[in-house]
NUKOLDREN-912697 format. One record per residue (C-alpha): chain; x, y, z. Coordinates in steps of 0.001 Angstrom, whole numbers, plus 500000, padded with zeros to 6 digits. Example, Ala and Ser with C-alpha at 12.3 -4.5 7.8 and 13.67 -1.06 7.14 Angstrom:
BEGIN
<site ch="A" xx="512300" yy="495500" zz="507800"/>
<site ch="A" xx="513670" yy="498940" zz="507140"/>
//
This chain:
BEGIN
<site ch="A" xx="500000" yy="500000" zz="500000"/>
<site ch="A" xx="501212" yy="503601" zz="498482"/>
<site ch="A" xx="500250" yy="505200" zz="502032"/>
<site ch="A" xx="501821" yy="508729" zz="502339"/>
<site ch="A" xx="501733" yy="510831" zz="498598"/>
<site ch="A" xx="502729" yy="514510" zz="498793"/>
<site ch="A" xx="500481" yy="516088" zz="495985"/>
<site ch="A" xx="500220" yy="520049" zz="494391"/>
<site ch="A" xx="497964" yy="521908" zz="492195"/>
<site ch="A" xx="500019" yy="524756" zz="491409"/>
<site ch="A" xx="498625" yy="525732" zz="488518"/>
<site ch="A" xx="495352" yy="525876" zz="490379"/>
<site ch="A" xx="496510" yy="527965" zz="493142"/>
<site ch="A" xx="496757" yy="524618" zz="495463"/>
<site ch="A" xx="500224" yy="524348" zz="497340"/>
<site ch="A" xx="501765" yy="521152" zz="498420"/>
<site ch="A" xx="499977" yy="518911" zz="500891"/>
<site ch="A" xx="500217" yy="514864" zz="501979"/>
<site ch="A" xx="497382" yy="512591" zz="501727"/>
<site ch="A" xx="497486" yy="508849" zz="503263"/>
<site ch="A" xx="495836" yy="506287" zz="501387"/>
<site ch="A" xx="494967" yy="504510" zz="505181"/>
<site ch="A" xx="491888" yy="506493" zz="506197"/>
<site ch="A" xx="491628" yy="504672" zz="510084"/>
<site ch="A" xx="492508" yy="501356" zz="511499"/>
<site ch="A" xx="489612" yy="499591" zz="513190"/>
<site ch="A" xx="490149" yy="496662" zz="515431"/>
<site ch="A" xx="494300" yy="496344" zz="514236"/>
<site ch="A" xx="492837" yy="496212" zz="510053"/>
<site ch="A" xx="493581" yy="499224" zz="508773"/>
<site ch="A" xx="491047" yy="500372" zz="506265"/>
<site ch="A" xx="491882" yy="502500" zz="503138"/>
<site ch="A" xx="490186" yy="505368" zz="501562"/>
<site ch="A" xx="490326" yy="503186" zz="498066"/>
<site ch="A" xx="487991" yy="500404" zz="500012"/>
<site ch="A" xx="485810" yy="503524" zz="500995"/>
<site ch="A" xx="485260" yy="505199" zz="497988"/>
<site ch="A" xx="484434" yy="501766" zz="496320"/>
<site ch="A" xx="482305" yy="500973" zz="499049"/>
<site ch="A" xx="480197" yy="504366" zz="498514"/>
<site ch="A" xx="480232" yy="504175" zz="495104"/>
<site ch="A" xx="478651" yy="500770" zz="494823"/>
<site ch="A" xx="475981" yy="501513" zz="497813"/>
<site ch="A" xx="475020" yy="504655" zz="495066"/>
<site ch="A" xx="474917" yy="502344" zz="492160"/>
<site ch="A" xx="472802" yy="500106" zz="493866"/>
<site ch="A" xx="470218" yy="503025" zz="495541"/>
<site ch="A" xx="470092" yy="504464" zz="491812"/>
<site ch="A" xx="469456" yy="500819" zz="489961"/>
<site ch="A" xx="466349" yy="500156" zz="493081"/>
<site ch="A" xx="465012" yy="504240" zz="491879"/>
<site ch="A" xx="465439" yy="503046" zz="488835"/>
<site ch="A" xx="463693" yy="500174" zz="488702"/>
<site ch="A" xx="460709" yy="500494" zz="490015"/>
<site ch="A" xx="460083" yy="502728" zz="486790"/>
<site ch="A" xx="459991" yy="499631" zz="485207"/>
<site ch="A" xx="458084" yy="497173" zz="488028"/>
<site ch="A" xx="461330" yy="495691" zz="488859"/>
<site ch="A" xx="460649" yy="495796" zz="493018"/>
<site ch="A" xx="463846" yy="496415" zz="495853"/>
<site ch="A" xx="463779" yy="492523" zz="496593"/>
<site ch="A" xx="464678" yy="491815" zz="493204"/>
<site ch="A" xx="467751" yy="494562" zz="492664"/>
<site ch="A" xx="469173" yy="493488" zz="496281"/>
<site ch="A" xx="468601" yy="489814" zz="495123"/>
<site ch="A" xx="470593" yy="490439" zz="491872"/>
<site ch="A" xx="472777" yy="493159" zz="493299"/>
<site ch="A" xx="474229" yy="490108" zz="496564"/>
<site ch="A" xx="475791" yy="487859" zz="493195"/>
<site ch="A" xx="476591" yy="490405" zz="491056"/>
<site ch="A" xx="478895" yy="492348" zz="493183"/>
<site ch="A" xx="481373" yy="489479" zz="494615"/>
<site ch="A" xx="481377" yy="488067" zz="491141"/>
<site ch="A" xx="482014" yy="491064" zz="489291"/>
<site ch="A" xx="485204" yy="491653" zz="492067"/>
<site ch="A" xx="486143" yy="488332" zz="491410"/>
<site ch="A" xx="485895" yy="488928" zz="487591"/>
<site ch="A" xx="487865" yy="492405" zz="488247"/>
<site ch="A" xx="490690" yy="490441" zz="490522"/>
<site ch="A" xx="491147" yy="487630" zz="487900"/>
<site ch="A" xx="491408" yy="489725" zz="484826"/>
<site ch="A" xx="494510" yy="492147" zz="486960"/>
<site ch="A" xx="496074" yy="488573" zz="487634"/>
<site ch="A" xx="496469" yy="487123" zz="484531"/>
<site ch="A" xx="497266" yy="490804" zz="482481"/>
<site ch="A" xx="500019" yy="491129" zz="485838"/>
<site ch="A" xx="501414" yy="487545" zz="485363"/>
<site ch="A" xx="501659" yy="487980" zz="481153"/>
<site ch="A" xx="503008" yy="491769" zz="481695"/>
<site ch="A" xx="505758" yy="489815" zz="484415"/>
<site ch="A" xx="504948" yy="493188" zz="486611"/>
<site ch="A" xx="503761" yy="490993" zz="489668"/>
<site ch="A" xx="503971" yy="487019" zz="490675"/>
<site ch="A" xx="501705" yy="485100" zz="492600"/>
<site ch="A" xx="503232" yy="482569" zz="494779"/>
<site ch="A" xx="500096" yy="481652" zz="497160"/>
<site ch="A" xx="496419" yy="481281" zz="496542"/>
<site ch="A" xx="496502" yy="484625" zz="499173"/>
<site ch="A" xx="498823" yy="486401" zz="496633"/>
<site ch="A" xx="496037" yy="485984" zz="494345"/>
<site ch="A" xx="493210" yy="486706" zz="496410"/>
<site ch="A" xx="494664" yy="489781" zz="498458"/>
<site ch="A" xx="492498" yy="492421" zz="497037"/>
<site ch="A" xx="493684" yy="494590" zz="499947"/>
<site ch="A" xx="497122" yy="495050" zz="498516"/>
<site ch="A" xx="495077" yy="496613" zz="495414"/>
<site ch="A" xx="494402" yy="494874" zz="491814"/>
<site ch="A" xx="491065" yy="495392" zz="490308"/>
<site ch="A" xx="490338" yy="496071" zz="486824"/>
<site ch="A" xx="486998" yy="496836" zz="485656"/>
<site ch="A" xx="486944" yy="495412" zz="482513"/>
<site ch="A" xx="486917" yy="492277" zz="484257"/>
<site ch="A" xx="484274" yy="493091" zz="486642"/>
<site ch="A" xx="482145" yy="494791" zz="484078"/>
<site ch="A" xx="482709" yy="491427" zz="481823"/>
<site ch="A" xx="481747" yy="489468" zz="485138"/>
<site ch="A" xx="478818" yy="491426" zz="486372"/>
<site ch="A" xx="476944" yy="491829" zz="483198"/>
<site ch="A" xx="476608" yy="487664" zz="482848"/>
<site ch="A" xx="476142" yy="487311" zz="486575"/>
<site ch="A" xx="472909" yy="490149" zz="485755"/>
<site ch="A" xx="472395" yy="488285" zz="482556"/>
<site ch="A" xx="471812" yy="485060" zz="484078"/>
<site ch="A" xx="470031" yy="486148" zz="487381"/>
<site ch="A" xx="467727" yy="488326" zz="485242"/>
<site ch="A" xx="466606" yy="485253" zz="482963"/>
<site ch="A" xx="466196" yy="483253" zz="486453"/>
<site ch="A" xx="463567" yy="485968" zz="487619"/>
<site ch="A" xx="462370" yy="486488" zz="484452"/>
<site ch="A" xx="463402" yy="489821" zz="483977"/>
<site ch="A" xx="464267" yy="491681" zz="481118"/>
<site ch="A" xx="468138" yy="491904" zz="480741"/>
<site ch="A" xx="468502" yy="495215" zz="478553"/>
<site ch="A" xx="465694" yy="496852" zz="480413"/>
<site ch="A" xx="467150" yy="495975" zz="483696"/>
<site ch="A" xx="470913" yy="496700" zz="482221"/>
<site ch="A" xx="469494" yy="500377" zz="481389"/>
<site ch="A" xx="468540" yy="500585" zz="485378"/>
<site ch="A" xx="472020" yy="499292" zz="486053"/>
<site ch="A" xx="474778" yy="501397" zz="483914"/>
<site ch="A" xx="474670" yy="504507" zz="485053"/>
<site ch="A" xx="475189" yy="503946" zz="488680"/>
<site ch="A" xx="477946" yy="501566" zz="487740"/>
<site ch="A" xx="478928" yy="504487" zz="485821"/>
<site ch="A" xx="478540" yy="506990" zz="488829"/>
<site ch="A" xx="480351" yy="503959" zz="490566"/>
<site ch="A" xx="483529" yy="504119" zz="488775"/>
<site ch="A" xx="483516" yy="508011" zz="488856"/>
<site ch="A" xx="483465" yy="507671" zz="492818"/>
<site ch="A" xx="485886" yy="505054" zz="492851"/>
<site ch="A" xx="488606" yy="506783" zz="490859"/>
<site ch="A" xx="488974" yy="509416" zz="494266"/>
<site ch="A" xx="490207" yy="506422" zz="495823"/>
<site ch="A" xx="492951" yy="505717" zz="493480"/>
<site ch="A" xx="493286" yy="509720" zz="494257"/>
<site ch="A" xx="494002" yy="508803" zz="497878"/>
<site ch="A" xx="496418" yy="506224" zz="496855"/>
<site ch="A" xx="498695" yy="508458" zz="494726"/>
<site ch="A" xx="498063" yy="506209" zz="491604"/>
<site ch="A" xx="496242" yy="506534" zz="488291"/>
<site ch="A" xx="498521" yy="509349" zz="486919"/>
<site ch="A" xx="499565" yy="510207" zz="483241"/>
<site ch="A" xx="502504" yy="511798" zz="481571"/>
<site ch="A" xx="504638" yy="514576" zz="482326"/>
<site ch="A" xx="503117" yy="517919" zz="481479"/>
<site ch="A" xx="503133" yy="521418" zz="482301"/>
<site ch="A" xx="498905" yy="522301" zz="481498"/>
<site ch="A" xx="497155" yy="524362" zz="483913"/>
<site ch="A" xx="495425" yy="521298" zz="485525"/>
<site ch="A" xx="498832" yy="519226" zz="486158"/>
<site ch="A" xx="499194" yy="517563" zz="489490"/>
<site ch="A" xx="502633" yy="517582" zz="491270"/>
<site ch="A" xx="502753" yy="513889" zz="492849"/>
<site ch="A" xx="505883" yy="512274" zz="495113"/>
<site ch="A" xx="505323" yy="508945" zz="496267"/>
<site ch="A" xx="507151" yy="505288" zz="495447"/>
<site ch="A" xx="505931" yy="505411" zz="492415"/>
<site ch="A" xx="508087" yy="508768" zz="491300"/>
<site ch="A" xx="510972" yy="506749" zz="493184"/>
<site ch="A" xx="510229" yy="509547" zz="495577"/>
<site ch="A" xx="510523" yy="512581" zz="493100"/>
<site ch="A" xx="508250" yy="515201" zz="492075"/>
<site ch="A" xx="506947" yy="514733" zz="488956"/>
<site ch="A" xx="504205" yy="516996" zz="487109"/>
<site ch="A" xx="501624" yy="515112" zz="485318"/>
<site ch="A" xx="498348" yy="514799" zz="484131"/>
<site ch="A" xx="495468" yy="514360" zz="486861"/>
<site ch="A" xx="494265" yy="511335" zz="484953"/>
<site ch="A" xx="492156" yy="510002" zz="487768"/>
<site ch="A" xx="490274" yy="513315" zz="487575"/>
<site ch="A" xx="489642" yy="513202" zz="483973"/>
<site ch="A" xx="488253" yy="509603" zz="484017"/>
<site ch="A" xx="486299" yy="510263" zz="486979"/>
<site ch="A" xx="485031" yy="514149" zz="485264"/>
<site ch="A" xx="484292" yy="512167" zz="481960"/>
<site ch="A" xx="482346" yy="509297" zz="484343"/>
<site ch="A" xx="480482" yy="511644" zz="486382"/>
<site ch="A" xx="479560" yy="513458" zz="482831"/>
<site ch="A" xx="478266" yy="510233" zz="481532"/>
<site ch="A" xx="476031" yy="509441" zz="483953"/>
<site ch="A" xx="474150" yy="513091" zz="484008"/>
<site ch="A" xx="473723" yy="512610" zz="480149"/>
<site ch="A" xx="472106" yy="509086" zz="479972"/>
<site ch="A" xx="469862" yy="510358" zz="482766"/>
<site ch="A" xx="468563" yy="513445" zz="480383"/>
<site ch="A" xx="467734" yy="511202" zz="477845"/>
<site ch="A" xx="466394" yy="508338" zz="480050"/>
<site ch="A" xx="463063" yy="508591" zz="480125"/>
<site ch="A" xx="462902" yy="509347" zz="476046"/>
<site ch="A" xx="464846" yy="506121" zz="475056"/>
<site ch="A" xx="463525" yy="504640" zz="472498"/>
<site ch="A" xx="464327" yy="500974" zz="473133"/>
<site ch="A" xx="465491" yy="498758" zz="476019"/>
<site ch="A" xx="469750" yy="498418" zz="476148"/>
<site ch="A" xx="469851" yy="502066" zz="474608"/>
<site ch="A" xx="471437" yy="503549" zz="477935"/>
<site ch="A" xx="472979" yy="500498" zz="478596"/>
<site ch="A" xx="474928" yy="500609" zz="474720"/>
<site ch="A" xx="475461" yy="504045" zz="475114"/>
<site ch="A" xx="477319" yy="504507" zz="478446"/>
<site ch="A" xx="479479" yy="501580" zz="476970"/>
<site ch="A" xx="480262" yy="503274" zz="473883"/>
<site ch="A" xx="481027" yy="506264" zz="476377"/>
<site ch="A" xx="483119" yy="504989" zz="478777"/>
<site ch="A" xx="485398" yy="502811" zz="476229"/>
<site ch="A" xx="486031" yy="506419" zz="474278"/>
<site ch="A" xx="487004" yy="508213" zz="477332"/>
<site ch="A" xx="489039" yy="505294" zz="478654"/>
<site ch="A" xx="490711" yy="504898" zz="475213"/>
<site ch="A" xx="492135" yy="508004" zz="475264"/>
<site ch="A" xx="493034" yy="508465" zz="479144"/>
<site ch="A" xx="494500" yy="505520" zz="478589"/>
<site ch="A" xx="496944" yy="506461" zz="476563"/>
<site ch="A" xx="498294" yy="509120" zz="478401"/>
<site ch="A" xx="498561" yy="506996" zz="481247"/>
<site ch="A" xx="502242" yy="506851" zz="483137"/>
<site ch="A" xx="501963" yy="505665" zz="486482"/>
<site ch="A" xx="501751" yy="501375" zz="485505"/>
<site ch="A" xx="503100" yy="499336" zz="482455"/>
<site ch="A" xx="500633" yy="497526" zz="481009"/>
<site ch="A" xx="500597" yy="495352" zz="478569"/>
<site ch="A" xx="500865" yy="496098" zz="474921"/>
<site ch="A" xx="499541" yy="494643" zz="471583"/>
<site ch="A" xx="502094" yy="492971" zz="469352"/>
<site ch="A" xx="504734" yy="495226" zz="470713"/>
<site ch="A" xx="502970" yy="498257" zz="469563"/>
<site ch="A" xx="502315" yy="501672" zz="471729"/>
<site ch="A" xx="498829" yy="500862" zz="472514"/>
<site ch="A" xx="498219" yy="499081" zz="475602"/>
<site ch="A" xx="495912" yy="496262" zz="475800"/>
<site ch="A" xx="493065" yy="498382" zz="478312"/>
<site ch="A" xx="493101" yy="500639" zz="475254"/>
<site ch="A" xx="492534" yy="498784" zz="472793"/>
<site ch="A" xx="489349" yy="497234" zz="474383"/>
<site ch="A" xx="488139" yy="500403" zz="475398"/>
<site ch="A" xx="488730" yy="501124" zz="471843"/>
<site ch="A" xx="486782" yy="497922" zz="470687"/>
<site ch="A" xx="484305" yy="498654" zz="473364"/>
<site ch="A" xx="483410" yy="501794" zz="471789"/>
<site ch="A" xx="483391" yy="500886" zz="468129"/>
<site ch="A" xx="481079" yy="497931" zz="468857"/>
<site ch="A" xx="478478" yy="499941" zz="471032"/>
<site ch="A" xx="478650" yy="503185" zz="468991"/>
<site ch="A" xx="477652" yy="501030" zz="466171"/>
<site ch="A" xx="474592" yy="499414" zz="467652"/>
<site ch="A" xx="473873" yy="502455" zz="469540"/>
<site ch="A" xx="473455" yy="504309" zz="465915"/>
<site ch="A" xx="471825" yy="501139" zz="464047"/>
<site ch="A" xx="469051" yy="500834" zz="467074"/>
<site ch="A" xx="468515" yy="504362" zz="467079"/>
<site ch="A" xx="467930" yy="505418" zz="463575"/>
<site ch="A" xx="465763" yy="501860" zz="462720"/>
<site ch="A" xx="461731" yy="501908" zz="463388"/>
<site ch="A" xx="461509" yy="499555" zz="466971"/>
<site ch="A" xx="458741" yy="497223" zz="466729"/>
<site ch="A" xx="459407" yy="495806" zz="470093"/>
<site ch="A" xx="457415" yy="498221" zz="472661"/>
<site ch="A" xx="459680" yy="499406" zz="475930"/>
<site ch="A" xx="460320" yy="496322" zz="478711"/>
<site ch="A" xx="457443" yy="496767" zz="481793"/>
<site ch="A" xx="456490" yy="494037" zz="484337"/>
<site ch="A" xx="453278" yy="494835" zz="485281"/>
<site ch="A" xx="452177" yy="494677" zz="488964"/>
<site ch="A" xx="450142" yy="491607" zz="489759"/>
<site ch="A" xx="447321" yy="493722" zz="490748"/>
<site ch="A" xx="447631" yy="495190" zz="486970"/>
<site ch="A" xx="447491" yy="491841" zz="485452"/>
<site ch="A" xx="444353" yy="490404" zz="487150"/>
<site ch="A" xx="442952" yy="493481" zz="486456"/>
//
Protein backbone atom coordinates (compact mmCIF):
# COMPACT_ATOMS: atom_id res chain seq x y z
CA UNK A 1 0.00 0.00 0.00
CA UNK A 2 1.21 3.60 -1.52
CA UNK A 3 0.25 5.20 2.03
CA UNK A 4 1.82 8.73 2.34
CA UNK A 5 1.73 10.83 -1.40
CA UNK A 6 2.73 14.51 -1.21
CA UNK A 7 0.48 16.09 -4.01
CA UNK A 8 0.22 20.05 -5.61
CA UNK A 9 -2.04 21.91 -7.81
CA UNK A 10 0.02 24.76 -8.59
CA UNK A 11 -1.38 25.73 -11.48
CA UNK A 12 -4.65 25.88 -9.62
CA UNK A 13 -3.49 27.97 -6.86
CA UNK A 14 -3.24 24.62 -4.54
CA UNK A 15 0.22 24.35 -2.66
CA UNK A 16 1.77 21.15 -1.58
CA UNK A 17 -0.02 18.91 0.89
CA UNK A 18 0.22 14.86 1.98
CA UNK A 19 -2.62 12.59 1.73
CA UNK A 20 -2.51 8.85 3.26
CA UNK A 21 -4.16 6.29 1.39
CA UNK A 22 -5.03 4.51 5.18
CA UNK A 23 -8.11 6.49 6.20
CA UNK A 24 -8.37 4.67 10.08
CA UNK A 25 -7.49 1.36 11.50
CA UNK A 26 -10.39 -0.41 13.19
CA UNK A 27 -9.85 -3.34 15.43
CA UNK A 28 -5.70 -3.66 14.24
CA UNK A 29 -7.16 -3.79 10.05
CA UNK A 30 -6.42 -0.78 8.77
CA UNK A 31 -8.95 0.37 6.26
CA UNK A 32 -8.12 2.50 3.14
CA UNK A 33 -9.81 5.37 1.56
CA UNK A 34 -9.67 3.19 -1.93
CA UNK A 35 -12.01 0.40 0.01
CA UNK A 36 -14.19 3.52 0.99
CA UNK A 37 -14.74 5.20 -2.01
CA UNK A 38 -15.57 1.77 -3.68
CA UNK A 39 -17.69 0.97 -0.95
CA UNK A 40 -19.80 4.37 -1.49
CA UNK A 41 -19.77 4.17 -4.90
CA UNK A 42 -21.35 0.77 -5.18
CA UNK A 43 -24.02 1.51 -2.19
CA UNK A 44 -24.98 4.66 -4.93
CA UNK A 45 -25.08 2.34 -7.84
CA UNK A 46 -27.20 0.11 -6.13
CA UNK A 47 -29.78 3.03 -4.46
CA UNK A 48 -29.91 4.46 -8.19
CA UNK A 49 -30.54 0.82 -10.04
CA UNK A 50 -33.65 0.16 -6.92
CA UNK A 51 -34.99 4.24 -8.12
CA UNK A 52 -34.56 3.05 -11.16
CA UNK A 53 -36.31 0.17 -11.30
CA UNK A 54 -39.29 0.49 -9.99
CA UNK A 55 -39.92 2.73 -13.21
CA UNK A 56 -40.01 -0.37 -14.79
CA UNK A 57 -41.92 -2.83 -11.97
CA UNK A 58 -38.67 -4.31 -11.14
CA UNK A 59 -39.35 -4.20 -6.98
CA UNK A 60 -36.15 -3.59 -4.15
CA UNK A 61 -36.22 -7.48 -3.41
CA UNK A 62 -35.32 -8.18 -6.80
CA UNK A 63 -32.25 -5.44 -7.34
CA UNK A 64 -30.83 -6.51 -3.72
CA UNK A 65 -31.40 -10.19 -4.88
CA UNK A 66 -29.41 -9.56 -8.13
CA UNK A 67 -27.22 -6.84 -6.70
CA UNK A 68 -25.77 -9.89 -3.44
CA UNK A 69 -24.21 -12.14 -6.80
CA UNK A 70 -23.41 -9.60 -8.94
CA UNK A 71 -21.10 -7.65 -6.82
CA UNK A 72 -18.63 -10.52 -5.38
CA UNK A 73 -18.62 -11.93 -8.86
CA UNK A 74 -17.99 -8.94 -10.71
CA UNK A 75 -14.80 -8.35 -7.93
CA UNK A 76 -13.86 -11.67 -8.59
CA UNK A 77 -14.11 -11.07 -12.41
CA UNK A 78 -12.13 -7.60 -11.75
CA UNK A 79 -9.31 -9.56 -9.48
CA UNK A 80 -8.85 -12.37 -12.10
CA UNK A 81 -8.59 -10.27 -15.17
CA UNK A 82 -5.49 -7.85 -13.04
CA UNK A 83 -3.93 -11.43 -12.37
CA UNK A 84 -3.53 -12.88 -15.47
CA UNK A 85 -2.73 -9.20 -17.52
CA UNK A 86 0.02 -8.87 -14.16
CA UNK A 87 1.41 -12.45 -14.64
CA UNK A 88 1.66 -12.02 -18.85
CA UNK A 89 3.01 -8.23 -18.30
CA UNK A 90 5.76 -10.19 -15.59
CA UNK A 91 4.95 -6.81 -13.39
CA UNK A 92 3.76 -9.01 -10.33
CA UNK A 93 3.97 -12.98 -9.32
CA UNK A 94 1.71 -14.90 -7.40
CA UNK A 95 3.23 -17.43 -5.22
CA UNK A 96 0.10 -18.35 -2.84
CA UNK A 97 -3.58 -18.72 -3.46
CA UNK A 98 -3.50 -15.38 -0.83
CA UNK A 99 -1.18 -13.60 -3.37
CA UNK A 100 -3.96 -14.02 -5.66
CA UNK A 101 -6.79 -13.29 -3.59
CA UNK A 102 -5.34 -10.22 -1.54
CA UNK A 103 -7.50 -7.58 -2.96
CA UNK A 104 -6.32 -5.41 -0.05
CA UNK A 105 -2.88 -4.95 -1.48
CA UNK A 106 -4.92 -3.39 -4.59
CA UNK A 107 -5.60 -5.13 -8.19
CA UNK A 108 -8.93 -4.61 -9.69
CA UNK A 109 -9.66 -3.93 -13.18
CA UNK A 110 -13.00 -3.16 -14.34
CA UNK A 111 -13.06 -4.59 -17.49
CA UNK A 112 -13.08 -7.72 -15.74
CA UNK A 113 -15.73 -6.91 -13.36
CA UNK A 114 -17.86 -5.21 -15.92
CA UNK A 115 -17.29 -8.57 -18.18
CA UNK A 116 -18.25 -10.53 -14.86
CA UNK A 117 -21.18 -8.57 -13.63
CA UNK A 118 -23.06 -8.17 -16.80
CA UNK A 119 -23.39 -12.34 -17.15
CA UNK A 120 -23.86 -12.69 -13.43
CA UNK A 121 -27.09 -9.85 -14.25
CA UNK A 122 -27.61 -11.71 -17.44
CA UNK A 123 -28.19 -14.94 -15.92
CA UNK A 124 -29.97 -13.85 -12.62
CA UNK A 125 -32.27 -11.67 -14.76
CA UNK A 126 -33.39 -14.75 -17.04
CA UNK A 127 -33.80 -16.75 -13.55
CA UNK A 128 -36.43 -14.03 -12.38
CA UNK A 129 -37.63 -13.51 -15.55
CA UNK A 130 -36.60 -10.18 -16.02
CA UNK A 131 -35.73 -8.32 -18.88
CA UNK A 132 -31.86 -8.10 -19.26
CA UNK A 133 -31.50 -4.79 -21.45
CA UNK A 134 -34.31 -3.15 -19.59
CA UNK A 135 -32.85 -4.02 -16.30
CA UNK A 136 -29.09 -3.30 -17.78
CA UNK A 137 -30.51 0.38 -18.61
CA UNK A 138 -31.46 0.58 -14.62
CA UNK A 139 -27.98 -0.71 -13.95
CA UNK A 140 -25.22 1.40 -16.09
CA UNK A 141 -25.33 4.51 -14.95
CA UNK A 142 -24.81 3.95 -11.32
CA UNK A 143 -22.05 1.57 -12.26
CA UNK A 144 -21.07 4.49 -14.18
CA UNK A 145 -21.46 6.99 -11.17
CA UNK A 146 -19.65 3.96 -9.43
CA UNK A 147 -16.47 4.12 -11.23
CA UNK A 148 -16.48 8.01 -11.14
CA UNK A 149 -16.54 7.67 -7.18
CA UNK A 150 -14.11 5.05 -7.15
CA UNK A 151 -11.39 6.78 -9.14
CA UNK A 152 -11.03 9.42 -5.73
CA UNK A 153 -9.79 6.42 -4.18
CA UNK A 154 -7.05 5.72 -6.52
CA UNK A 155 -6.71 9.72 -5.74
CA UNK A 156 -6.00 8.80 -2.12
CA UNK A 157 -3.58 6.22 -3.15
CA UNK A 158 -1.30 8.46 -5.27
CA UNK A 159 -1.94 6.21 -8.40
CA UNK A 160 -3.76 6.53 -11.71
CA UNK A 161 -1.48 9.35 -13.08
CA UNK A 162 -0.43 10.21 -16.76
CA UNK A 163 2.50 11.80 -18.43
CA UNK A 164 4.64 14.58 -17.67
CA UNK A 165 3.12 17.92 -18.52
CA UNK A 166 3.13 21.42 -17.70
CA UNK A 167 -1.09 22.30 -18.50
CA UNK A 168 -2.84 24.36 -16.09
CA UNK A 169 -4.57 21.30 -14.47
CA UNK A 170 -1.17 19.23 -13.84
CA UNK A 171 -0.81 17.56 -10.51
CA UNK A 172 2.63 17.58 -8.73
CA UNK A 173 2.75 13.89 -7.15
CA UNK A 174 5.88 12.27 -4.89
CA UNK A 175 5.32 8.94 -3.73
CA UNK A 176 7.15 5.29 -4.55
CA UNK A 177 5.93 5.41 -7.58
CA UNK A 178 8.09 8.77 -8.70
CA UNK A 179 10.97 6.75 -6.82
CA UNK A 180 10.23 9.55 -4.42
CA UNK A 181 10.52 12.58 -6.90
CA UNK A 182 8.25 15.20 -7.93
CA UNK A 183 6.95 14.73 -11.04
CA UNK A 184 4.21 17.00 -12.89
CA UNK A 185 1.62 15.11 -14.68
CA UNK A 186 -1.65 14.80 -15.87
CA UNK A 187 -4.53 14.36 -13.14
CA UNK A 188 -5.73 11.34 -15.05
CA UNK A 189 -7.84 10.00 -12.23
CA UNK A 190 -9.73 13.31 -12.42
CA UNK A 191 -10.36 13.20 -16.03
CA UNK A 192 -11.75 9.60 -15.98
CA UNK A 193 -13.70 10.26 -13.02
CA UNK A 194 -14.97 14.15 -14.74
CA UNK A 195 -15.71 12.17 -18.04
CA UNK A 196 -17.65 9.30 -15.66
CA UNK A 197 -19.52 11.64 -13.62
CA UNK A 198 -20.44 13.46 -17.17
CA UNK A 199 -21.73 10.23 -18.47
CA UNK A 200 -23.97 9.44 -16.05
CA UNK A 201 -25.85 13.09 -15.99
CA UNK A 202 -26.28 12.61 -19.85
CA UNK A 203 -27.89 9.09 -20.03
CA UNK A 204 -30.14 10.36 -17.23
CA UNK A 205 -31.44 13.45 -19.62
CA UNK A 206 -32.27 11.20 -22.15
CA UNK A 207 -33.61 8.34 -19.95
CA UNK A 208 -36.94 8.59 -19.88
CA UNK A 209 -37.10 9.35 -23.95
CA UNK A 210 -35.15 6.12 -24.94
CA UNK A 211 -36.47 4.64 -27.50
CA UNK A 212 -35.67 0.97 -26.87
CA UNK A 213 -34.51 -1.24 -23.98
CA UNK A 214 -30.25 -1.58 -23.85
CA UNK A 215 -30.15 2.07 -25.39
CA UNK A 216 -28.56 3.55 -22.07
CA UNK A 217 -27.02 0.50 -21.40
CA UNK A 218 -25.07 0.61 -25.28
CA UNK A 219 -24.54 4.04 -24.89
CA UNK A 220 -22.68 4.51 -21.55
CA UNK A 221 -20.52 1.58 -23.03
CA UNK A 222 -19.74 3.27 -26.12
CA UNK A 223 -18.97 6.26 -23.62
CA UNK A 224 -16.88 4.99 -21.22
CA UNK A 225 -14.60 2.81 -23.77
CA UNK A 226 -13.97 6.42 -25.72
CA UNK A 227 -13.00 8.21 -22.67
CA UNK A 228 -10.96 5.29 -21.35
CA UNK A 229 -9.29 4.90 -24.79
CA UNK A 230 -7.87 8.00 -24.74
CA UNK A 231 -6.97 8.46 -20.86
CA UNK A 232 -5.50 5.52 -21.41
CA UNK A 233 -3.06 6.46 -23.44
CA UNK A 234 -1.71 9.12 -21.60
CA UNK A 235 -1.44 7.00 -18.75
CA UNK A 236 2.24 6.85 -16.86
CA UNK A 237 1.96 5.67 -13.52
CA UNK A 238 1.75 1.38 -14.50
CA UNK A 239 3.10 -0.66 -17.54
CA UNK A 240 0.63 -2.47 -18.99
CA UNK A 241 0.60 -4.65 -21.43
CA UNK A 242 0.87 -3.90 -25.08
CA UNK A 243 -0.46 -5.36 -28.42
CA UNK A 244 2.09 -7.03 -30.65
CA UNK A 245 4.73 -4.77 -29.29
CA UNK A 246 2.97 -1.74 -30.44
CA UNK A 247 2.32 1.67 -28.27
CA UNK A 248 -1.17 0.86 -27.49
CA UNK A 249 -1.78 -0.92 -24.40
CA UNK A 250 -4.09 -3.74 -24.20
CA UNK A 251 -6.94 -1.62 -21.69
CA UNK A 252 -6.90 0.64 -24.75
CA UNK A 253 -7.47 -1.22 -27.21
CA UNK A 254 -10.65 -2.77 -25.62
CA UNK A 255 -11.86 0.40 -24.60
CA UNK A 256 -11.27 1.12 -28.16
CA UNK A 257 -13.22 -2.08 -29.31
CA UNK A 258 -15.69 -1.35 -26.64
CA UNK A 259 -16.59 1.79 -28.21
CA UNK A 260 -16.61 0.89 -31.87
CA UNK A 261 -18.92 -2.07 -31.14
CA UNK A 262 -21.52 -0.06 -28.97
CA UNK A 263 -21.35 3.19 -31.01
CA UNK A 264 -22.35 1.03 -33.83
CA UNK A 265 -25.41 -0.59 -32.35
CA UNK A 266 -26.13 2.46 -30.46
CA UNK A 267 -26.54 4.31 -34.08
CA UNK A 268 -28.18 1.14 -35.95
CA UNK A 269 -30.95 0.83 -32.93
CA UNK A 270 -31.49 4.36 -32.92
CA UNK A 271 -32.07 5.42 -36.43
CA UNK A 272 -34.24 1.86 -37.28
CA UNK A 273 -38.27 1.91 -36.61
CA UNK A 274 -38.49 -0.44 -33.03
CA UNK A 275 -41.26 -2.78 -33.27
CA UNK A 276 -40.59 -4.19 -29.91
CA UNK A 277 -42.58 -1.78 -27.34
CA UNK A 278 -40.32 -0.59 -24.07
CA UNK A 279 -39.68 -3.68 -21.29
CA UNK A 280 -42.56 -3.23 -18.21
CA UNK A 281 -43.51 -5.96 -15.66
CA UNK A 282 -46.72 -5.16 -14.72
CA UNK A 283 -47.82 -5.32 -11.04
CA UNK A 284 -49.86 -8.39 -10.24
CA UNK A 285 -52.68 -6.28 -9.25
CA UNK A 286 -52.37 -4.81 -13.03
CA UNK A 287 -52.51 -8.16 -14.55
CA UNK A 288 -55.65 -9.60 -12.85
CA UNK A 289 -57.05 -6.52 -13.54
Amino acid sequence: MLRITELAFPGLGIGKFEVNSVALTLFGVEIAWYAIFITFGMICAVAYCIFRAKQVGVGMDDVIDIALFTIPLGIVGARLYYVINAVIEGSQSFKTFFDWIDIRSGGLAIYGGIVAGAITVYCVCRFKKIGFLAFADCTMPGVILAQGIGRWGNFMNGEVFGEHTDIFCRMEIKNTLTGGAVWSVHPTFFYESVWNILGFAIANLFYCKRKYDGQVFIFLMAWYGLGRCLIEGIREDHMDLTIFGLSLRINQVIAGIFFVIFTALFLVLTFRKVHKPLYCKLPEKAKKA
